[in-house]
C-alpha positions as a printed Julia matrix, in Angstrom:
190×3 Matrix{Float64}:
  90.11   99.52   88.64
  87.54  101.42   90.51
  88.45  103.24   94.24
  86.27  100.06   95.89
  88.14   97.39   93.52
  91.45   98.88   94.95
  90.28   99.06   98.35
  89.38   95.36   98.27
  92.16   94.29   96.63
  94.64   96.03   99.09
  92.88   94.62  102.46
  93.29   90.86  100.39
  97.04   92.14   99.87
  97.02   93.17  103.61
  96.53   90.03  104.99
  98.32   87.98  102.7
 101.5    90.09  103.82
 100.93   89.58  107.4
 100.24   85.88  106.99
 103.91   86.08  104.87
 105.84   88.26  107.29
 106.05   91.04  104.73
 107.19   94.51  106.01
 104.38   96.61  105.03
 103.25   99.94  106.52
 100.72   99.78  108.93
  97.18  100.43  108.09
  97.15  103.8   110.75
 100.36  104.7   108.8
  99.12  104.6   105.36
  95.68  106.4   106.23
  97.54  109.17  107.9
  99.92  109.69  105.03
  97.48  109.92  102.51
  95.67  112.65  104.02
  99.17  114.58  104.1
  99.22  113.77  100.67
  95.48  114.36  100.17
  96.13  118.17  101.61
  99.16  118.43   99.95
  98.74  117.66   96.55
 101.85  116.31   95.82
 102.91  115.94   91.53
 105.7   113.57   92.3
 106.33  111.13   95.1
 109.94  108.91   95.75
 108.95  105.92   97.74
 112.4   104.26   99.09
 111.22  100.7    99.69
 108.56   99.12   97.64
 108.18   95.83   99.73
 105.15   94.25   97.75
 104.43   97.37   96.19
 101.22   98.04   99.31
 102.07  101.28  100.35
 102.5   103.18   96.8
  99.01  101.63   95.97
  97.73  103.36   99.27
  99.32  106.61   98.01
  98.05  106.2    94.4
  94.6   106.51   96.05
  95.63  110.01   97.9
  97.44  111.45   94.78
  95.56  110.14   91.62
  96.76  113.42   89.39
 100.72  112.29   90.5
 103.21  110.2    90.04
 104.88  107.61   91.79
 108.58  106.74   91.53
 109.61  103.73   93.99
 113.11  102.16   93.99
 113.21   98.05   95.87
 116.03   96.44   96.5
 115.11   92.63   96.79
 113.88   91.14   93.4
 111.07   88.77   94.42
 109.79   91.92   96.37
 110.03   94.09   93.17
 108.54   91.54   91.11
 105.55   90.92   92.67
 105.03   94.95   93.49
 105.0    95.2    89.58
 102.51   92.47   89.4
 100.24   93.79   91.93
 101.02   97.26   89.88
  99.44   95.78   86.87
  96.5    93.66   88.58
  94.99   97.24   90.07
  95.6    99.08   86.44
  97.87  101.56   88.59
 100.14  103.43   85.64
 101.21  106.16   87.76
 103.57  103.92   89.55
 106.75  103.4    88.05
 108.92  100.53   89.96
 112.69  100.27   89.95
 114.86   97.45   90.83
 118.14   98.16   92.48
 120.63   99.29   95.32
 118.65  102.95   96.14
 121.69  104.16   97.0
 122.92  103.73   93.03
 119.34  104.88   91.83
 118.61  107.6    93.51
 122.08  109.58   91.62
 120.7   108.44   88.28
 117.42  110.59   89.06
 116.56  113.79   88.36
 117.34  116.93   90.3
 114.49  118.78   91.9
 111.73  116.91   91.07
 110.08  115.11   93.85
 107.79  117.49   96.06
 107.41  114.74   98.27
 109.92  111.66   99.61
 108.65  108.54  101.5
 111.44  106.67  103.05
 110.44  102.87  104.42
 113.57  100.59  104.22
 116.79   99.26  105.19
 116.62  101.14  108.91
 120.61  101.75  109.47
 120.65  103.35  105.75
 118.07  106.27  106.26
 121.21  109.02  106.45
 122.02  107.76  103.24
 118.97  107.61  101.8
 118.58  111.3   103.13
 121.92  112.63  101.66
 121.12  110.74   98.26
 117.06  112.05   97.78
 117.9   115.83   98.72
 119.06  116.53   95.94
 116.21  114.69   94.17
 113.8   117.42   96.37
 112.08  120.16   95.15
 112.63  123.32   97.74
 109.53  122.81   99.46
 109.52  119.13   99.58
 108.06  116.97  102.38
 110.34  114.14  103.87
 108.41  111.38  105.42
 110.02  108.77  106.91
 108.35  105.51  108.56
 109.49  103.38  112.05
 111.64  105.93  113.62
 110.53  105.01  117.15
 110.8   101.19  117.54
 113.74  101.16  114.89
 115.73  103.88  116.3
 118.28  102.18  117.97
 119.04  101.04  113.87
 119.41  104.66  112.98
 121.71  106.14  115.31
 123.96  108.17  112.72
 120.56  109.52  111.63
 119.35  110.85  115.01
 123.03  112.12  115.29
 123.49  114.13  112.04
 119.49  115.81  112.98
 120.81  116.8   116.09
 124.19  118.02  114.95
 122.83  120.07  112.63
 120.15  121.09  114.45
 117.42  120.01  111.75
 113.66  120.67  112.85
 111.69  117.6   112.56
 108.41  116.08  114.52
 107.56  112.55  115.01
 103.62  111.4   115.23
 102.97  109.11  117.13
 100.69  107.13  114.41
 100.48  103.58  116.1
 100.96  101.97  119.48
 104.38  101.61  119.25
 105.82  103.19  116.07
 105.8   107.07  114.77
 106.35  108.99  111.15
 108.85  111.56  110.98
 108.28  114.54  108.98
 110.9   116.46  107.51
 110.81  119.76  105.13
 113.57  119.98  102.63
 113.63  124.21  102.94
 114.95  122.97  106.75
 117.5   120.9   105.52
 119.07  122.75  102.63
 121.94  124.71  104.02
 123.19  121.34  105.57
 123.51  119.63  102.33
């Protein structure tokens, strides 16, 4: 599918998810991932939350030499990423179904430069502890709605602080932020 195909086909996808109350990432979101991705360079991306499957077509764009590994919990969700997968001829995306916090032991060590973490809110420590390991040493951590979901991610904020983790938050939207996170920061706490 050409770049304008895919662009067309993920504004129709867009709207459809608002209309359906779908959790995507927002539209500022996405575009300033992808040009941390686009300056970057990234070989191997984990997305933790593949909703409809929107936001690792948005990467695929950024990263068309890599790879996309994303891991969704709810089934219908799944299903209809991997359909939306197919309809865009995206083959760099490969989509799991399951609990991420079972997946994510069953992948391989040290082989994501870059981690994407959009899902169940009070589970990002989790998520954190699990993908590490997953991380190559100079990895990028990016995690999505750290501002308005904070008060869902309290143990998170508290194990940053506690271990006195370097981090900055952009301010990407009027009312939400990305965290960034580098896995050479984290590594002694693991």
């Amino acid at each position: 599918m050409s770049k304008q195909h895919l662009l067309t086909y993920l504004r129709t996808l867009k709207v459809s998810s608002l209309t359906r109350n779908i959790p995507n990432i927002s539209e500022q979101n996405a575009e300033f991932i992808k040009e941390i991705l686009r300056t970057r360079k990234p070989r191997h991306l984990l997305e933790i939350g593949t909703a409809n499957g929107y936001s690792a077509l948005q990467f695929s764009m950024a990263i068309p030499e890599g790879d996309i590994t994303t891991i969704e919990y709810a089934w219908n969700a799944h299903n209809e990423a991997v359909e939306h997968f197919k309809n865009c001829k995206v083959k760099s995306i490969h989509a799991i179904w399951g609990d991420a916090k079972m997946v994510l032991p069953t992948l391989k060590s040290g082989y994501f430069d870059c981690i994407y973490i959009d899902a169940m809110k009070r589970e990002y420590l989790r998520y954190i502890e699990l993908s590490l390991p997953l991380a190559t040493e100079d990895a990028i951590i990016i995690i999505d709605d750290v501002v308005k979901f904070r008060d869902k991610m309290t143990n998170f904020y508290e194990w940053l602080h506690s271990h006195k983790i370097p981090y900055t938050i952009e301010m990407t939207d009027e009312d939400d932020g990305i965290m960034i996170l580098y896995k050479k920061d984290i590594s002694s706490y693991e």
